[in-house]
Residue, then its C-alpha position, 0 to 999 in steps of 0.5 A: x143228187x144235187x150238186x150245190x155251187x160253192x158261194x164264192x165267186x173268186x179262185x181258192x187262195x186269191x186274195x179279194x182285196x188284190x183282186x179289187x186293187x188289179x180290177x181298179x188298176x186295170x180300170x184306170x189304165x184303160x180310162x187314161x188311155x181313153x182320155x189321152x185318145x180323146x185329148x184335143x191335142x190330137x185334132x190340132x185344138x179344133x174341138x176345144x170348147x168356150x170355156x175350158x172350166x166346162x172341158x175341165x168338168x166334162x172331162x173330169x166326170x167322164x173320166x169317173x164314169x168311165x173308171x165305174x164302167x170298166x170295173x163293173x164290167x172287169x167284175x161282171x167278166x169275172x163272175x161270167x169266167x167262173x160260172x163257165x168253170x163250175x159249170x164244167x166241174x159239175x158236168x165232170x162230177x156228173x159224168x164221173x158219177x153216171 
């Protein structure tokens, strides 16, 4: 007998898009604390650089970035959870079976 894995990787009833929203939220919120972690206000303006323009870019696209790695690891997270589950219901469906 082979057990076939559903193709959806989110929970039956959620909705995809608040799932991407909550995953972006969450991604945000988590660079802006990042950022207010490495504001140089916090070293007393000992780190500020010659030209604010280049801390303004640096800070900018780091902030970009960093938003693009939580979500993918948010997502990657998720597909993991899930895989862990289906993988229980298909040794529970394998034991009721034997």
């Amino acid at each position: 007998m082979v057990l076939c894995y559903p193709t959806r990787l989110e929970p039956k009833g959620e909705n995809r898009m608040t799932q991407r929203i909550t995953d972006l939220t969450l991604s945000v919120l988590a660079c802006v604390a990042a950022v207010l972690l490495s504001w140089p206000f916090w070293r007393n303006f000992e780190y500020w650089p010659e030209s604010h323009i280049a801390w303004w870019i640096y800070f900018a696209s780091g902030f970009v970035l960093a938003v693009y790695v939580f979500y993918v690891f948010i997502g990657s997270l998720r597909i993991l959870f899930v895989h862990d589950t289906q993988e229980q219901a298909a040794t529970i469906v394998k034991d009721k079976l034997s």
